[in-house]
NUGUDREN-751101 format. One record per residue (C-alpha): residue in three letters; y, x, z. Coordinates in nm, 2 decimals, always signed. Last residue first. Example, Ala and Ser with C-alpha at 12.3 -4.5 7.8 and 13.67 -1.06 7.14 Angstrom:
BEGIN
<rec code="SER" py="-0.11" px="+1.37" pz="+0.71"/>
<rec code="ALA" py="-0.45" px="+1.23" pz="+0.78"/>
This chain:
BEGIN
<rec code="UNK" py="+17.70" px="+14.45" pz="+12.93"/>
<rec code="UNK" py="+17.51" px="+14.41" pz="+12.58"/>
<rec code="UNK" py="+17.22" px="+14.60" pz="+12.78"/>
<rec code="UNK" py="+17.21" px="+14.36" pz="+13.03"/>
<rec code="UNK" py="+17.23" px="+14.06" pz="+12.85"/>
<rec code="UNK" py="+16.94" px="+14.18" pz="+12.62"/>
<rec code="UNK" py="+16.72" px="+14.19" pz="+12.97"/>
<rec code="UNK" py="+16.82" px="+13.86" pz="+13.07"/>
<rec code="UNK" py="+16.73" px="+13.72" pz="+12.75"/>
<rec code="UNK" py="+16.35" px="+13.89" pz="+12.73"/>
<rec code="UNK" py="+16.29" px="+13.85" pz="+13.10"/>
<rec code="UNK" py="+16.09" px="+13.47" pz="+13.07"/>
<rec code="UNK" py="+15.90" px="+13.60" pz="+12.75"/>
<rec code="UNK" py="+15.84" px="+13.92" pz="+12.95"/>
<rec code="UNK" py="+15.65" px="+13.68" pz="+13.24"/>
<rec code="UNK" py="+15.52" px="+13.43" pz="+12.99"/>
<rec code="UNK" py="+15.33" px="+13.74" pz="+12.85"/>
<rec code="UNK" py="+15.25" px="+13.85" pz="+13.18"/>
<rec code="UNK" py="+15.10" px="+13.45" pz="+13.24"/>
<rec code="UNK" py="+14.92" px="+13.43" pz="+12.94"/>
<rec code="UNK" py="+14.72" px="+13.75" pz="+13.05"/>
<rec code="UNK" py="+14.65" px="+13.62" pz="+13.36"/>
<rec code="UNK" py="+14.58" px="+13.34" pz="+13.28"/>
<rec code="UNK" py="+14.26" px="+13.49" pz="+12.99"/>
<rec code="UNK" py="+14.16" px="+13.64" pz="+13.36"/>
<rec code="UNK" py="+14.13" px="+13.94" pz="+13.51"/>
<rec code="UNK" py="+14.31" px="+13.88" pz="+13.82"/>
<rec code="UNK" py="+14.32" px="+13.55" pz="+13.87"/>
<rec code="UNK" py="+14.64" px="+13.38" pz="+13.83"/>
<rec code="UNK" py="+14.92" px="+13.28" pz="+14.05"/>
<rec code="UNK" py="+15.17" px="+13.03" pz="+14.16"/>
<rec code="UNK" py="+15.35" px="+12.99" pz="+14.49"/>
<rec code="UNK" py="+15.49" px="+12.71" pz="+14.64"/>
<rec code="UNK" py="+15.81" px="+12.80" pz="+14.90"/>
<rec code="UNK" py="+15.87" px="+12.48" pz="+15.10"/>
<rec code="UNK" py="+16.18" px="+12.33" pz="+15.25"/>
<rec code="UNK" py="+16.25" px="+12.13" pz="+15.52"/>
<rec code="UNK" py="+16.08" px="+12.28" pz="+15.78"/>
<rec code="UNK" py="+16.11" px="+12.25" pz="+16.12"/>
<rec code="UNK" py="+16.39" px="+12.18" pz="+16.40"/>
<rec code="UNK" py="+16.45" px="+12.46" pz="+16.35"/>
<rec code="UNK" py="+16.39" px="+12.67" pz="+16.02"/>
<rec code="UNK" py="+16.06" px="+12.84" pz="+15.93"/>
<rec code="UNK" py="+16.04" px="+12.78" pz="+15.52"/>
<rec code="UNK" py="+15.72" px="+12.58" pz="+15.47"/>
<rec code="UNK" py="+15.44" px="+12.73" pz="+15.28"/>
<rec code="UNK" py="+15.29" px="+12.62" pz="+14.94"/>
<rec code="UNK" py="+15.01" px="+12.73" pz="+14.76"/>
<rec code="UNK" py="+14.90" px="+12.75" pz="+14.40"/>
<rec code="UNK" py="+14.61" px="+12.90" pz="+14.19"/>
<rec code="UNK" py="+14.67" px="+12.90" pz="+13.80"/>
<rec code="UNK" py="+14.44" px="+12.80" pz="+13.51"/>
<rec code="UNK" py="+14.72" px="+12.85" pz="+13.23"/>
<rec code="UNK" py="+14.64" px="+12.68" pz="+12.81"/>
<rec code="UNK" py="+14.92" px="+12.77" pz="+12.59"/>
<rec code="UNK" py="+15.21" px="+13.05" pz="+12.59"/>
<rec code="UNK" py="+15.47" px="+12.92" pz="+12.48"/>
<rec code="UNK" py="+15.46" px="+12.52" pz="+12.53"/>
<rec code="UNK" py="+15.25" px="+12.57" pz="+12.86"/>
<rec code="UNK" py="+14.94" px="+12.32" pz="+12.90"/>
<rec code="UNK" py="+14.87" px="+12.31" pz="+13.24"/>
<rec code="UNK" py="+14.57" px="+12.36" pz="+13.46"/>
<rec code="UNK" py="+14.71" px="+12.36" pz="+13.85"/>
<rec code="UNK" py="+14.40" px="+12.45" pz="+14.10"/>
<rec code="UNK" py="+14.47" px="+12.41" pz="+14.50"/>
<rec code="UNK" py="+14.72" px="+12.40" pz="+14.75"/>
<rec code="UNK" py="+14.98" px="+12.12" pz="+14.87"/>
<rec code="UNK" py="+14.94" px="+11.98" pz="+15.25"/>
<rec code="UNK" py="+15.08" px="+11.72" pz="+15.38"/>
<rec code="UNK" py="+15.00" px="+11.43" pz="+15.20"/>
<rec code="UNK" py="+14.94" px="+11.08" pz="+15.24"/>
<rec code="UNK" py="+14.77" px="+10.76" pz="+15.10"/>
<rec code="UNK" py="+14.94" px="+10.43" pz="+15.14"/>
<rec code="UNK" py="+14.78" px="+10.28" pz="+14.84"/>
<rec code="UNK" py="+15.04" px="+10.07" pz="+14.73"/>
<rec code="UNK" py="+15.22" px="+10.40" pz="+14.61"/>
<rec code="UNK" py="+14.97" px="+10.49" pz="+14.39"/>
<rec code="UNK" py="+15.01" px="+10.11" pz="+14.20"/>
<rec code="UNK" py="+15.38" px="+10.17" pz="+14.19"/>
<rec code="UNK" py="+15.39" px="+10.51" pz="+14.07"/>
<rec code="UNK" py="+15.17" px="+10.41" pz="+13.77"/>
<rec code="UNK" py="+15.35" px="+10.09" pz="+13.70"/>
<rec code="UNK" py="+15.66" px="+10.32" pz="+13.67"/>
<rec code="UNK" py="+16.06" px="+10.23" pz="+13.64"/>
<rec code="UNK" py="+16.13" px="+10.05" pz="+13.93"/>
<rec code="UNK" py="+15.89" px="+10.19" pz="+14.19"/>
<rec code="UNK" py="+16.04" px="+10.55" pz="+14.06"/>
<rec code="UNK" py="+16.39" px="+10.41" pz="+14.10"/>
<rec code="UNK" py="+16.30" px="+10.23" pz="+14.48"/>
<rec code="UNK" py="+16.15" px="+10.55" pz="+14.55"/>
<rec code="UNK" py="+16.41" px="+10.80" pz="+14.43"/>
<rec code="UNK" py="+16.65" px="+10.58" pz="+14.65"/>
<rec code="UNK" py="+16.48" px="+10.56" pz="+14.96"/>
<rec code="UNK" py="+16.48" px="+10.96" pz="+14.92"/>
<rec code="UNK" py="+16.85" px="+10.99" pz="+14.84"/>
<rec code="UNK" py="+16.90" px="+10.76" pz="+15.18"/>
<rec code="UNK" py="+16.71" px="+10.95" pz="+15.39"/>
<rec code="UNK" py="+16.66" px="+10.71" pz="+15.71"/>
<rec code="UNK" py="+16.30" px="+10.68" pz="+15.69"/>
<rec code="UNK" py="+16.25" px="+11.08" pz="+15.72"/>
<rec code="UNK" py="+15.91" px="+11.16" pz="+15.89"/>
<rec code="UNK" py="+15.73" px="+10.87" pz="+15.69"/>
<rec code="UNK" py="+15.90" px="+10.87" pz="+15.41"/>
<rec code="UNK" py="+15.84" px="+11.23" pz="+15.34"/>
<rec code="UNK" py="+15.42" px="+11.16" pz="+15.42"/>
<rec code="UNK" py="+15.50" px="+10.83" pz="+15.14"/>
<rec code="UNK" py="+15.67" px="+11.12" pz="+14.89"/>
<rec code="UNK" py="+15.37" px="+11.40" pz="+14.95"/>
<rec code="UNK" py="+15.12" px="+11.09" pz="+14.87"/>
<rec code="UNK" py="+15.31" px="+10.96" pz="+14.55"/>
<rec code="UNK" py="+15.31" px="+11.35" pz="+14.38"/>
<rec code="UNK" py="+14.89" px="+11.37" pz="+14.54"/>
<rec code="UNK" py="+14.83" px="+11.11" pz="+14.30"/>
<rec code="UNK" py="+15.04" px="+11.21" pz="+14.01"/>
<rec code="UNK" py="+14.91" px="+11.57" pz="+14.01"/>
<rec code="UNK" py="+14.54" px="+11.40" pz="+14.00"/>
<rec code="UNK" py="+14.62" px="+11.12" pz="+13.73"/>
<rec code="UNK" py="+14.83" px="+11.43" pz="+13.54"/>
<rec code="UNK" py="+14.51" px="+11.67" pz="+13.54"/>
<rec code="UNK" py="+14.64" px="+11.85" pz="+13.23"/>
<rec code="UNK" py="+14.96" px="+11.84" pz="+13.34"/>
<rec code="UNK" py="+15.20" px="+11.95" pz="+13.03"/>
<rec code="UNK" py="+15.11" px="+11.69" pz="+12.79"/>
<rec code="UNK" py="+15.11" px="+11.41" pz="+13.07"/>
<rec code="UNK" py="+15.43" px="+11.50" pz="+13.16"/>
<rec code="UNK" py="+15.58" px="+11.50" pz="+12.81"/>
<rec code="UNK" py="+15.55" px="+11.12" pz="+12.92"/>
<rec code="UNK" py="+15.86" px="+11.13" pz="+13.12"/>
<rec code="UNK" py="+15.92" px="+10.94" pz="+13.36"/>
<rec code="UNK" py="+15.63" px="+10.95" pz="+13.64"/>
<rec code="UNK" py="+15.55" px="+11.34" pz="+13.64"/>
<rec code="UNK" py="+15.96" px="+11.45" pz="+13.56"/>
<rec code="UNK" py="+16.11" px="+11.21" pz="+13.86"/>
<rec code="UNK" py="+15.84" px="+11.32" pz="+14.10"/>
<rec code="UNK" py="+15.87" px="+11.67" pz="+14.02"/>
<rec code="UNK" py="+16.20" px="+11.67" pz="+14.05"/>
<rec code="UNK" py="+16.48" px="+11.92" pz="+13.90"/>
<rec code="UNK" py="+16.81" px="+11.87" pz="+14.03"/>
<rec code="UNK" py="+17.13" px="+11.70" pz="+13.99"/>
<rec code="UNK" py="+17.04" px="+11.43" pz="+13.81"/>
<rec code="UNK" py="+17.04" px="+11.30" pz="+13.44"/>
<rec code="UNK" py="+16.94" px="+11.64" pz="+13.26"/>
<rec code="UNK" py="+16.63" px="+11.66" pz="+13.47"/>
<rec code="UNK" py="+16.46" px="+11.31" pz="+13.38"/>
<rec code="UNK" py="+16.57" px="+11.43" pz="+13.05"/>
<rec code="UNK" py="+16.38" px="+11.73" pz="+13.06"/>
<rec code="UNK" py="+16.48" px="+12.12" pz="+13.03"/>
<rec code="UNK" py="+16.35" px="+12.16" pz="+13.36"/>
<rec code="UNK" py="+16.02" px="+12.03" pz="+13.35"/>
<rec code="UNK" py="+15.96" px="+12.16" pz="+13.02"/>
<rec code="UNK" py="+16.08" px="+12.51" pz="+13.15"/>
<rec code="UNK" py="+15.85" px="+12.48" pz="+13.48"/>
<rec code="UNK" py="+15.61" px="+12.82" pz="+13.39"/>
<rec code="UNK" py="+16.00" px="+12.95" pz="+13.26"/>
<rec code="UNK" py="+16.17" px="+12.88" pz="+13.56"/>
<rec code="UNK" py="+15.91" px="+13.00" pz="+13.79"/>
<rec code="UNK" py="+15.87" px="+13.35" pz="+13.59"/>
<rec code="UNK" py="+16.24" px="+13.37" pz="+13.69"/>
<rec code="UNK" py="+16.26" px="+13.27" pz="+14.03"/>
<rec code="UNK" py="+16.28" px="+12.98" pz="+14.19"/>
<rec code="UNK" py="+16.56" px="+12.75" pz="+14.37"/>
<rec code="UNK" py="+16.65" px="+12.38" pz="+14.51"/>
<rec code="UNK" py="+16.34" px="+12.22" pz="+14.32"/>
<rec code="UNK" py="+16.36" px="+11.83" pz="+14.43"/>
<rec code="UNK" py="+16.03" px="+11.71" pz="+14.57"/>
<rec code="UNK" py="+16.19" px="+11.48" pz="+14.81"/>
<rec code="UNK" py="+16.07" px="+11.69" pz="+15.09"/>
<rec code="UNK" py="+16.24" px="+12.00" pz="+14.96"/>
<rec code="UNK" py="+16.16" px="+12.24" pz="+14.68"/>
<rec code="UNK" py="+16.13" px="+12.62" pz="+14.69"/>
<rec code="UNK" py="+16.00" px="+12.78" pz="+14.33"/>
<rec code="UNK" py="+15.77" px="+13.11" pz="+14.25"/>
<rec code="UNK" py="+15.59" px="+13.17" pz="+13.94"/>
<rec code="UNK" py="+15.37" px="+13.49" pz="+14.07"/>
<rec code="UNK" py="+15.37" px="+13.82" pz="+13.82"/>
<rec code="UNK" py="+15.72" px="+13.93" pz="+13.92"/>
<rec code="UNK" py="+15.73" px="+13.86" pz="+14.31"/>
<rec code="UNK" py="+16.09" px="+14.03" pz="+14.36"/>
<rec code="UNK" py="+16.25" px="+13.77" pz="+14.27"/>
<rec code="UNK" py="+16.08" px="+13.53" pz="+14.45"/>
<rec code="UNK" py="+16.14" px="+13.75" pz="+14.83"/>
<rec code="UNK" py="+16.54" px="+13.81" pz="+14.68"/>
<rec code="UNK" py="+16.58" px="+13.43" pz="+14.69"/>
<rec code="UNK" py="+16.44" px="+13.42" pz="+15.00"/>
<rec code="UNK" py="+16.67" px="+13.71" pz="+15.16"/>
<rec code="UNK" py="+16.99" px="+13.56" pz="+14.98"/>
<rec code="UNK" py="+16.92" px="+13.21" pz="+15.21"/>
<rec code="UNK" py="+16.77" px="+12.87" pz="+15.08"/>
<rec code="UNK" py="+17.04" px="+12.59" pz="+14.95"/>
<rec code="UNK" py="+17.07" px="+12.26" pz="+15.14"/>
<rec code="UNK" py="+17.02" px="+11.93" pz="+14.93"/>
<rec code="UNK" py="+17.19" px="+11.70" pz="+15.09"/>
<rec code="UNK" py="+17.07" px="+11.41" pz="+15.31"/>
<rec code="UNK" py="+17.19" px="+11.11" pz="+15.25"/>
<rec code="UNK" py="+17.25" px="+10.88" pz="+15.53"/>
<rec code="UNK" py="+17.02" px="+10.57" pz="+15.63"/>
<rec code="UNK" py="+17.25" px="+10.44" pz="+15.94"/>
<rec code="UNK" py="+17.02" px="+10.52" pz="+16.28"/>
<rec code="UNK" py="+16.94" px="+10.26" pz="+16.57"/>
<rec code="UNK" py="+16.62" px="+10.19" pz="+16.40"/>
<rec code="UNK" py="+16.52" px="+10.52" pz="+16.36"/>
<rec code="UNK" py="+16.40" px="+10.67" pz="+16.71"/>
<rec code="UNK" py="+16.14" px="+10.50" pz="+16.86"/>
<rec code="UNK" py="+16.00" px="+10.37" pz="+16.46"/>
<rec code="UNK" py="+16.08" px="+10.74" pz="+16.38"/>
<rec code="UNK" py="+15.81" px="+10.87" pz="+16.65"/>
<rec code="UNK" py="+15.56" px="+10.61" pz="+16.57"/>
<rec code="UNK" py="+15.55" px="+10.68" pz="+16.25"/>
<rec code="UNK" py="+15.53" px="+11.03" pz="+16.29"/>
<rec code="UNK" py="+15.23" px="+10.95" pz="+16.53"/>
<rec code="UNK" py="+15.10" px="+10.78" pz="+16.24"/>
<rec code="UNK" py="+15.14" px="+11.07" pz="+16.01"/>
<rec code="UNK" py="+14.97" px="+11.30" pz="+16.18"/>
<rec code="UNK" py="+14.65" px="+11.09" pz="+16.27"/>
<rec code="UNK" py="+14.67" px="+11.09" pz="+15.83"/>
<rec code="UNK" py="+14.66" px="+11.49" pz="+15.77"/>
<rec code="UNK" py="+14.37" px="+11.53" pz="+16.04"/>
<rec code="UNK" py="+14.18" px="+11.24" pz="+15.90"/>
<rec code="UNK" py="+14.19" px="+10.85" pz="+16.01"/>
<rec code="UNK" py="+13.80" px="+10.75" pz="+16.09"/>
<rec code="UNK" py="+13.99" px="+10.42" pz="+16.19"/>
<rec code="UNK" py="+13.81" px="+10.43" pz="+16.57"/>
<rec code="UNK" py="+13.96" px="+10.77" pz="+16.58"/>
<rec code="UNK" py="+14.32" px="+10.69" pz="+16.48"/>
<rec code="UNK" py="+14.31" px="+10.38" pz="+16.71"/>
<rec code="UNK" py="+14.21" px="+10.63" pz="+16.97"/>
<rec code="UNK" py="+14.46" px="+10.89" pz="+16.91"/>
<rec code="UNK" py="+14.71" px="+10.54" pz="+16.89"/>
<rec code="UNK" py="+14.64" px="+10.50" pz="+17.26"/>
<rec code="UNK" py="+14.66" px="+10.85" pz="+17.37"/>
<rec code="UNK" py="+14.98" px="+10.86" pz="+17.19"/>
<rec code="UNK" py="+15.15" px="+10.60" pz="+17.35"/>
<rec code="UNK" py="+15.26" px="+10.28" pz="+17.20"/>
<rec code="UNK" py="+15.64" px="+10.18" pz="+17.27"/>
<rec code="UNK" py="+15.75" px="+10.19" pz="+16.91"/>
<rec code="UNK" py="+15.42" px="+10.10" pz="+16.73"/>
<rec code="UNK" py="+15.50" px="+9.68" pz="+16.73"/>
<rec code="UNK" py="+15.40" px="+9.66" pz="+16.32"/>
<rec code="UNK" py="+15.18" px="+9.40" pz="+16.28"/>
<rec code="UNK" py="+14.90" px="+9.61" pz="+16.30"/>
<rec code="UNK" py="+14.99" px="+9.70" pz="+16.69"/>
<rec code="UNK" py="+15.05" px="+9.37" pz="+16.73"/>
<rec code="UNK" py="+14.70" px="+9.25" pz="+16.61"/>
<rec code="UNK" py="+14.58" px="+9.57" pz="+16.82"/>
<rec code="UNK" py="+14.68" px="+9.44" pz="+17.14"/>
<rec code="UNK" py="+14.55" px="+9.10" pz="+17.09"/>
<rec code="UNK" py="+14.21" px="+9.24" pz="+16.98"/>
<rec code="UNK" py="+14.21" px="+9.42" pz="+17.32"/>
<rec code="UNK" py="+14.20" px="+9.81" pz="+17.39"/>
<rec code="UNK" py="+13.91" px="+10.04" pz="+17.34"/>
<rec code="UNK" py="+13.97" px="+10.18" pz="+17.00"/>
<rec code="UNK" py="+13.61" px="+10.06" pz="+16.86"/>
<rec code="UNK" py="+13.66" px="+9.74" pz="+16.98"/>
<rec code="UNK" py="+13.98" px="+9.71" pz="+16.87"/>
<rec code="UNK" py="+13.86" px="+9.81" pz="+16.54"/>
<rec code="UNK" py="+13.64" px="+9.53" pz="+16.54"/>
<rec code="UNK" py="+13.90" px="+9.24" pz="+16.68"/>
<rec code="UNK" py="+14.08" px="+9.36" pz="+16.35"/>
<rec code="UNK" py="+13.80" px="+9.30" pz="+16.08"/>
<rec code="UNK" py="+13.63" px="+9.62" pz="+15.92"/>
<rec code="UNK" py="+13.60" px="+9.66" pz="+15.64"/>
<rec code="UNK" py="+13.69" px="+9.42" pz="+15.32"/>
<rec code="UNK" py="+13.83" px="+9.08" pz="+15.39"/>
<rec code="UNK" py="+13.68" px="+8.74" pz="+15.42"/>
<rec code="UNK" py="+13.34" px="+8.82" pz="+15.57"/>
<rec code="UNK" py="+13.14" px="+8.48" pz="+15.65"/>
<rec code="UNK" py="+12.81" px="+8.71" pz="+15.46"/>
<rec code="UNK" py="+12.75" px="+8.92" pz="+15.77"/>
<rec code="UNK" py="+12.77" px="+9.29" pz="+15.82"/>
<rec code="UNK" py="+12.64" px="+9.36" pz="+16.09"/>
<rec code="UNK" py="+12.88" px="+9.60" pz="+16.28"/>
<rec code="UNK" py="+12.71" px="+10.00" pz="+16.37"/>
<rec code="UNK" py="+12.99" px="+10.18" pz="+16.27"/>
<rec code="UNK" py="+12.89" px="+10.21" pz="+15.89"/>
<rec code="UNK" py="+12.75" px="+9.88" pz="+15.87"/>
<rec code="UNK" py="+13.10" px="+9.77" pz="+15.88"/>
<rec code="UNK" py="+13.21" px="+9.98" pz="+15.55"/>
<rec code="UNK" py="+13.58" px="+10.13" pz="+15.66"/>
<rec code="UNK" py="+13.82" px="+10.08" pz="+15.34"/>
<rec code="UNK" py="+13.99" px="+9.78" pz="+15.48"/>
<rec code="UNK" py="+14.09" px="+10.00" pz="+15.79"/>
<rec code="UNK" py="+14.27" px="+10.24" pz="+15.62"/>
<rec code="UNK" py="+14.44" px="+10.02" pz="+15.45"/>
<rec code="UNK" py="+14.52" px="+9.70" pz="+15.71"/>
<rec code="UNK" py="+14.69" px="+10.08" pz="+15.92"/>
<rec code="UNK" py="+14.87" px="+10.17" pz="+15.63"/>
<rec code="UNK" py="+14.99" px="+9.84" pz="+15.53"/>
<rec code="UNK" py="+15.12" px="+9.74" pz="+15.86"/>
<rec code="UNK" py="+15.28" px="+10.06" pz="+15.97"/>
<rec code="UNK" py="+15.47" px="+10.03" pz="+15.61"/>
<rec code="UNK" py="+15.57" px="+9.66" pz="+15.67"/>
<rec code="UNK" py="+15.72" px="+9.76" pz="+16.06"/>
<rec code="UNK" py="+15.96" px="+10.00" pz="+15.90"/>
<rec code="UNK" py="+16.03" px="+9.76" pz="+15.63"/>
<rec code="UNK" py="+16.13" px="+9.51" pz="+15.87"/>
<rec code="UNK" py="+16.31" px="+9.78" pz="+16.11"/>
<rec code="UNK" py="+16.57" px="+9.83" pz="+15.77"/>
<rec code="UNK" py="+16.76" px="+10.17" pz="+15.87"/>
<rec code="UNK" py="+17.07" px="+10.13" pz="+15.91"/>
């Protein structure tokens, strides 16, 4: 089952975080000189949430299964808590109602239908891959395989049954060669993994990739003290490609429609239009098609 202790340890240290990083002054406290702690104290943030400092000490140590959602809104508004991070306490406090009674299992990796498949393959010039919540890559397309080739022809790779980004950024240091904004890309790697956790404690392959990456890298294990989260994953990727050098490439990811919701996401890669990328990125492109297409004319 699911380990309630640890449950109650993660609600703990996200809400002391966020609240530790809350400048008194900023909400109208004095500040004082008797303070022991960063931010704001816990009898302050009650104040600010409208319910006693009693309440919230139990709140912070961990008692979130019977709160209601009106009442953690306001804790999430006193804490200054953004859109992304109100989200994932009301996740917590959805698993911690409905987790504990719940074995940890793990969950497969399911494989995406023909008609997704055919969608990356069709997209030529974009480097297209679906991964799941645990950051494992369950399919892409061509030009994906090859923008991801030292990703997939690593070690990290090799060992497991999948590709994972997580794995491949913390453990192997050809990481830091390929990402050229590793401490970024490693940062928002540990905060898409802690949002996972957070919707799915009971995933037993997740638990384990974070107890091996919390093992085996200081790095992880200082990011994932932080308690930061993730949902969402868009923005500017600069790598340094083996083949084809220096790519400046726009990504995006969208989550596959399946009930009871996503659990996989389609990221998308692209250049602009124009650009020395772009160029690298068509050459990559016929690099990538240059074996299938001699296989098919041998055949």
């Amino acid at each position: 089952m699911t380990d309630p202790k640890n449950q109650r340890s993660n609600i703990k240290d996200f809400l002391t975080s966020r609240r530790a990083r809350i400048r008194p002054e900023e909400v109208g406290f004095a500040v004082g000189t008797r303070r022991r702690v960063p931010g704001l104290r816990r009898e302050e943030v009650a104040v600010l949430a409208g319910v006693s400092p009693e309440w919230y000490a139990r709140l912070e140590k961990g008692n979130i299964s019977g709160v209601s959602e009106e009442v953690l809104l306001a804790v999430a508004t006193a804490l200054r808590l953004n859109e992304e991070e109100r989200i994932y306490l009301l996740e917590l406090a959805q698993t911690a109602r409905g987790s504990a009674s719940k074995p940890a299992r793990r969950k497969k990796v399911d494989p995406i239908s023909p008609s997704v498949q055919w969608f990356m393959d069709s997209a030529t010039l974009s480097a297209t891959f679906v991964r799941n919540g645990r950051l494992d890559v369950v399919a892409s397309n061509s030009l994906g395989r090859a923008l991801h080739a030292p990703m997939l022809n690593s070690d990290t790779t090799k060992a497991n049954a999948h590709a994972n980004f997580a794995r491949f950024h913390f453990l192997d240091p050809a990481a830091k060669e390929f990402f050229l904004d590793w401490e970024a890309g490693a940062a928002a790697t540990a905060a898409l993994l802690r949002a996972e956790a957070g919707r799915e404690p009971n995933d037993k392959a997740l638990q384990d990739l974070i107890g091996e990456l919390s093992t085996l890298s200081d790095d992880f294990r200082t990011l994932w003290a932080t308690h930061n989260i993730r949902f969402t994953h868009e923005g500017i990727k600069r790598l340094q490609h083996p083949v084809v050098g220096r790519l400046d490439l726009a990504y995006r990811s969208f989550g596959i429609a399946q009930l009871p919701r996503a659990a996989h996401e389609m990221s998308i890669y692209v250049a602009e239009p124009g650009s020395v990328s772009e160029e690298s990125l068509k050459m990559l492109s016929s690099w990538a098609c240059a074996p299938e297409e001699k296989s098919a004319r041998s055949s």
